[in-house]
N, C-alpha and C positions, 0 to 999 in steps of 0.2 A: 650586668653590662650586656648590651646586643650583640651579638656578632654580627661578622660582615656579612656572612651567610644569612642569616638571619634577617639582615635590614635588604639584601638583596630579593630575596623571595617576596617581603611585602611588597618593596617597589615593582618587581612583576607583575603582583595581586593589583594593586594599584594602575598598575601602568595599564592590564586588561581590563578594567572596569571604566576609567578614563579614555579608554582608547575606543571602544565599544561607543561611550556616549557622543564621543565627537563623531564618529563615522555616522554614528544615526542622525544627529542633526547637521552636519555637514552634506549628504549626499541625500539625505530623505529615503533615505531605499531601506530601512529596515533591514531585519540579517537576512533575508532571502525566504522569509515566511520560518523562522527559528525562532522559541520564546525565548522572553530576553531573561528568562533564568539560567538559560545554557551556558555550559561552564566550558572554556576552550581545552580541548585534548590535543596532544599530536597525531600527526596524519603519518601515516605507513613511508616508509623507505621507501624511493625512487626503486632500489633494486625490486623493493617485496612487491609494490604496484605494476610494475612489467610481468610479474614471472604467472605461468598459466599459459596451456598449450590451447590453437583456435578449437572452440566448440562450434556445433550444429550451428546453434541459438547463438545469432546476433543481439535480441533484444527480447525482453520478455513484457510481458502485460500483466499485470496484477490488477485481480477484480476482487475487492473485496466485500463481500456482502456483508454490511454493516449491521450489526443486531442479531445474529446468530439466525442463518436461514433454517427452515424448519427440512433438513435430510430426507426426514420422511415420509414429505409430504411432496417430493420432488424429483431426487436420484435415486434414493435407496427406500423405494415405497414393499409396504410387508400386505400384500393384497387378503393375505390367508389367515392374517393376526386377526382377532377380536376388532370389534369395532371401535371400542375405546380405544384401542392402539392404531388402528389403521388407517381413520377419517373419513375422510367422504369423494376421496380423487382415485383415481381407477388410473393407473400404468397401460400406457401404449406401445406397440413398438416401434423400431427405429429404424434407421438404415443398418445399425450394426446386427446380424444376429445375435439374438442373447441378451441384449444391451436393451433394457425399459425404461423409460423416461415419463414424466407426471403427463397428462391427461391435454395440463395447460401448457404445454412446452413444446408445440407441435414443430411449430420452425427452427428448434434445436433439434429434434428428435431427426429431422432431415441430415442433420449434419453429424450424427450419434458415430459413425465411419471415420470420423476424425480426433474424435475424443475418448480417453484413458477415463474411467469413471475410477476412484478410487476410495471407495465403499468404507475403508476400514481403519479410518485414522483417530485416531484416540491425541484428544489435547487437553488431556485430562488435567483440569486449574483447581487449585485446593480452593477457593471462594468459591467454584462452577457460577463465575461471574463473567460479567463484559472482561473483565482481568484477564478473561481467554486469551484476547487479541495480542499481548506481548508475545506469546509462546508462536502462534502462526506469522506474527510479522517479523520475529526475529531468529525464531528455530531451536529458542531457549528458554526453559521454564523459569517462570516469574518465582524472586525467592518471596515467600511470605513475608519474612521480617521487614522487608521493604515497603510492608502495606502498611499505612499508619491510618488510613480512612478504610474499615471496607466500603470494597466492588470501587474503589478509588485510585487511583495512579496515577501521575505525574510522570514528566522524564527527571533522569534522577545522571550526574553525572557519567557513574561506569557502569547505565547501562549497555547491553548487551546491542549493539549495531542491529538497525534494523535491513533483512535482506538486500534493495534496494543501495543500502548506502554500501557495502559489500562488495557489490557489482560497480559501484563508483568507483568506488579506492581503489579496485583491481583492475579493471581495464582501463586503456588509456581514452582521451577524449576526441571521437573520431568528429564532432560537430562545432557549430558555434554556441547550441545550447547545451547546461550541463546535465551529466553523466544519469543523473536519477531526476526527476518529474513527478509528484503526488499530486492531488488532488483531494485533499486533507476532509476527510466528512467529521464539522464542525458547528454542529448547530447551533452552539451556544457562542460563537464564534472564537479567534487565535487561541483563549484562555483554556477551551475545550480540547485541543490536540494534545492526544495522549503517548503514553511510551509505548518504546517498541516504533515510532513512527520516523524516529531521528538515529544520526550516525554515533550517539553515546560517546565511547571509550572510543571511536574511531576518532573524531572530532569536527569540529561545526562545518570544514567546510568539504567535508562529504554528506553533508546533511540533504537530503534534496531539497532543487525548488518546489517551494507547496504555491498551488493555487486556490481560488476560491472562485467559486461562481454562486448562482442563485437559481432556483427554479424558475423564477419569475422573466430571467434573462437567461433561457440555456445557450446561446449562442457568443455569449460574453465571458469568458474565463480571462482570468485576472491575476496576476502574484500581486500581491500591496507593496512587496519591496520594488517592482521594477513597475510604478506607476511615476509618470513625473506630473507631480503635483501641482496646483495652480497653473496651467496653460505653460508648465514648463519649456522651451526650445532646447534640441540640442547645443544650443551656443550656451545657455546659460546653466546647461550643465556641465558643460567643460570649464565653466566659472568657477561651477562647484565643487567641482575638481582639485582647481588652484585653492580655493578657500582651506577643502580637504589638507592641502598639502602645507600651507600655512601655520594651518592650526594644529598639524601634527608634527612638530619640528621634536618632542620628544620619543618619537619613534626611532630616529634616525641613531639615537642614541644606546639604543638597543636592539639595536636590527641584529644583533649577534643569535637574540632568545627565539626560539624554535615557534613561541605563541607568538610573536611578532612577527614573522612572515608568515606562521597560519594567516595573520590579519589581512597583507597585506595582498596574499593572495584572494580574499575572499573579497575586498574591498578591489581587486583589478577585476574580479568576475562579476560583480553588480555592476561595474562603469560598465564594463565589453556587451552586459546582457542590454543596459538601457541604450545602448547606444548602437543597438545591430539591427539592422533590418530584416534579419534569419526570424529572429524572435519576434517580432512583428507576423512577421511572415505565417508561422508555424500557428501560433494562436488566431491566425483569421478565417474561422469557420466557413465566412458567406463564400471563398474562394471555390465553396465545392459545389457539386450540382447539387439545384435544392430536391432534384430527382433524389440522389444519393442521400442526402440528410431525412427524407420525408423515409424511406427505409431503413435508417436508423432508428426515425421517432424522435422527432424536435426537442426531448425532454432533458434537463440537466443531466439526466444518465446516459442518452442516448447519443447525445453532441458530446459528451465526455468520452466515450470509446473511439468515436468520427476525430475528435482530437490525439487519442493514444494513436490510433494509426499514423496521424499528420503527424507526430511524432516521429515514429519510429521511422518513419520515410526523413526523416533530421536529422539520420542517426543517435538519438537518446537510447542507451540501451535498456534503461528501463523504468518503466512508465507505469504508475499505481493508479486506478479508479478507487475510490471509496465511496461506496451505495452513499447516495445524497437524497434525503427523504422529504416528502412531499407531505406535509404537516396539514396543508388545508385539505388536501385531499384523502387524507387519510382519516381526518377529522367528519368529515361526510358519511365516510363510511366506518365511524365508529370502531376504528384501530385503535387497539389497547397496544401500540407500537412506535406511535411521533412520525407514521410515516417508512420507519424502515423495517429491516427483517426484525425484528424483537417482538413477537404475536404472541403477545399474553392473552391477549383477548382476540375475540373473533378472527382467529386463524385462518380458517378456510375463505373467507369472503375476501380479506386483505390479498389473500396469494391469488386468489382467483380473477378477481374483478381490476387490482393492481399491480402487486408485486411481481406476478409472473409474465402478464404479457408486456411489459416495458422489460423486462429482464431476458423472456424470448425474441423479442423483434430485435432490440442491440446488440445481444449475444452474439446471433447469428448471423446479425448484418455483419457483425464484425470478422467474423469467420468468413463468410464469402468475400468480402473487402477484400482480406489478406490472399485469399488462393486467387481472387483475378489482379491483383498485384504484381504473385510471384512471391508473396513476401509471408506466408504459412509455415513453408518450410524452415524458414532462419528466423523468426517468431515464435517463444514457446508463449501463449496463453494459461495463465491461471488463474480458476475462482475458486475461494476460498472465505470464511470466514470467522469468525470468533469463538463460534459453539455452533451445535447444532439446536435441537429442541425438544424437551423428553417425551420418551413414547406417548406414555397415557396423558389422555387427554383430560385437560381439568386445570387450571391455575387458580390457588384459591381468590391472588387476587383480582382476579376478573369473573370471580362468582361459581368456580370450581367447572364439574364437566357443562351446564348449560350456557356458560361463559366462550366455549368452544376456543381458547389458547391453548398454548405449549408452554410450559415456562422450561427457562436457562438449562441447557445440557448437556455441558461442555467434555461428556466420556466418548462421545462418538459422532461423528459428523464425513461430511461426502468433499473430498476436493475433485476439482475435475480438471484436466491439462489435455494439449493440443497443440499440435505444431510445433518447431523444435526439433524436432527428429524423437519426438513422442509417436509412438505406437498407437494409432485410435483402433475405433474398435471394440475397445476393449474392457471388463471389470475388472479391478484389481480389488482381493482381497473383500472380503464378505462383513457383516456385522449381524449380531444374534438373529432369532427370530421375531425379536422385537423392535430391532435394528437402536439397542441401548446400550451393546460393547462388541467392539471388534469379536469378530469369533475366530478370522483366518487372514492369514499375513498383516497383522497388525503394523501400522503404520502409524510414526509420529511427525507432529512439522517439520522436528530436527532431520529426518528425512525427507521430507518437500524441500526444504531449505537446501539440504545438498543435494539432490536433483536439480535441481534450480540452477546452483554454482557447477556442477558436471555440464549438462548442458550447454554452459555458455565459457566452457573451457577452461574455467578457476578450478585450479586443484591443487595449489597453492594457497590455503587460506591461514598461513601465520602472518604476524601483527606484533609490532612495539608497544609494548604501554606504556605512559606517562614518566617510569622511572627505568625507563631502556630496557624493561625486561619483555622477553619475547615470550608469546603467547597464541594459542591457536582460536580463531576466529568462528570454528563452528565441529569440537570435537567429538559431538554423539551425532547420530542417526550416520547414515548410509544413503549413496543416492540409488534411487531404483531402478536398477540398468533393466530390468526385468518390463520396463516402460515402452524401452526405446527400440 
């Protein structure tokens, strides 16, 4: 025999699965760029979402450089190593003393005075696979047993909140757009977005909104969930509305269960998003001088940072770039990479001839944007990405050292922050002579990650989970006052 417990818990299984399908095709908006495998968690207590004293940092910037940028060929260059380890780019100096930066990085190297280089971070992933990127976007190492494909990942229900959704749950919503902002780097398109990139164990609707754009169109960034489809009007989406609320007359009957107004709050922030002219507003590139966009560099990467600032002027407090790779062009020049940082083959020519001067010109445009602003200071910026790339040089599968890649090196890699009430200037922490493992002040994500949340006044990061039990949201690393 069933119990009533028992018949209850399915009807909620049910009732989430049933309820999910009507909203999608009731309002066309999809869950806000979330795959539809994601399983609904509870969202943080009112009290636990207020509590956190004002930080520096209003709003941070996350640049992620998609494909494991090569450290050593960049930040943390070893001039005096072997030539197998050292390559073929010569270190310049900076504004900062002390502070070297790659050869091809000249309009960042201008701005080296405001940036914390931080040399010695160890994200050390048992595959030293793309599997990296869980541990830097969420500040938690990926357990193995969770891997059932290697160098493969999924989001998996209680994973670990990514950064971003964090900073949702905790601060309140100072705009009409929501709290966290990605820009999801998916080549393979929705199917392709990986863990680490969503709100896990937090639940779906601190997930951020993901966008998508195209190289081909940098000036067009897009969420698919707030498209109104067929020459939609707003009149006939307050249609859609009504239909919405027709055909969910079994909600009404459970409005008591905790996943039922997750729902309902997530289906009143799709209507508010399609239906606002902020968000409009906010995604309209051409509004800026094309003077300003042409120093950005018209390119899906470079209109994507010219977008995180128009952001952050929206109050969103925080806003993710993921490196979006340029496949034909890369393809020209013979990148053993699809385009992004992952230079297995022909390393030096990708960073030289592509990957660094689109990375220089936006970087730094972005950085003087923010100081003639005003808006540097209450902005922390941070790049970062999955791995770095091993010293010697040689991949077998790009033909070994006359192949001239890096292959996957996920023991040591260079983050770099700014702004915030971050300390530039400055190198934090060292890595060998080879620049293959931290040597001094070692540093993990799970320290970025709380840096991150110091910064922007979270220091409060406990958390309900799913059966009321309280849990803490990010309990290794340490933030690094030592920055600020």
């Amino acid at each position: 025999m069933v119990s009533h417990e028992s018949r209850d818990a399915r009807r909620r299984d049910l009732f989430s699965l049933s309820s999910r399908r009507r909203f999608l095709a009731a309002s066309g908006t999809g869950l806000l760029g979330m795959p539809g495998n994601f399983a609904v968690q509870p969202a943080l207590s009112a009290e636990t979402e207020s509590s956190g004293a004002p930080g520096t940092a209003k709003a941070t910037i996350m640049i992620v450089l998609a494909g494991g940028a090569s450290h050593i060929d960049t930040w943390d260059m070893k001039p005096k190593a072997p030539a197998e380890i050292r390559g073929e780019f010569q270190p310049i100096e900076t504004s900062a003393p002390g502070v070297r930066l790659c050869e091809h990085l000249p309009m960042t190297a201008r701005h080296a005075h405001r940036l914390a280089v931080v040399n010695s971070v160890d994200g050390t992933d048992p595959t030293n696979s793309h599997l990296g990127y869980y541990y830097h976007l969420t500040g938690h190492k990926l357990d193995p047993r969770t891997i059932i494909v290697p160098a493969e990942r999924r989001q998996q229900r209680d994973d670990w909140p990514f950064i971003g959704s964090v900073v949702s749950a905790k601060l309140p919503q100072r705009g009409a757009l929501p709290n966290a902002i990605s820009y999801p780097w998916s080549p393979d398109g929705p199917a392709d977005l990986r863990a680490g990139q969503f709100a896990g164990r937090l639940g779906i609707e601190h997930d951020p909104l993901c966008l998508l754009g195209k190289v081909e169109e940098p000036l067009k960034f897009q969420a698919p969930s707030l498209v109104l489809k067929g020459g939609q009007s707003a009149r006939s989406l307050l249609h859609r509305r009504s239909l919405l609320a027709e055909l969910d007359q079994s909600r009404r009957e459970l409005e008591q269960h905790r996943e039922t107004r997750i729902w309902q709050r997530h289906q009143d922030r799709a209507f508010s998003l399609l239906s606002s002219a902020a968000t409009t507003s906010a995604f309209d590139l051409t509004r800026e001088p094309e003077e300003l966009r042409e120093r950005y560099g018209q390119t899906i990467n470079g209109m994507g940072l010219l977008l995180a600032r128009r952001l952050v002027e929206a109050k969103v407090p925080f806003v993710t770039l993921y490196w979006m790779p340029d496949r034909a062009r890369a393809k020209k020049l013979k990148c053993a990479s699809a385009g992004g940082w992952d230079t297995h083959g022909n390393n030096f020519q990708c960073l030289r001839e592509m990957l660094l001067p689109e990375f220089d010109r936006c970087f730094s445009a972005l950085l003087e944007d923010l100081v003639d602003r005003g808006l540097l200071d209450s902005t922390l910026v941070l790049v970062t990405s999955e791995m770095g790339r091993k010293p010697k040089i040689g991949d077998p599968r790009s033909g070994g050292f006359s192949g001239a890649g890096r292959d996957h090196w996920t023991y040591c890699l260079t983050d770099l922050l700014a702004g915030g009430g971050i300390q530039g200037g400055q190198t934090y922490g060292t890595s060998d002579k080879h620049g293959g493992y931290p040597a001094d002040r070692r540093v993990t994500p799970s320290d970025i990650a709380r840096t991150v949340y110091h910064t922007m006044g979270i220091h409060d990061l406990s958390a309900i989970d799913s059966q009321d039990r309280p849990y803490n949201l990010q309990e290794d690393g340490r933030p690094l006052l030592e920055l600020l």
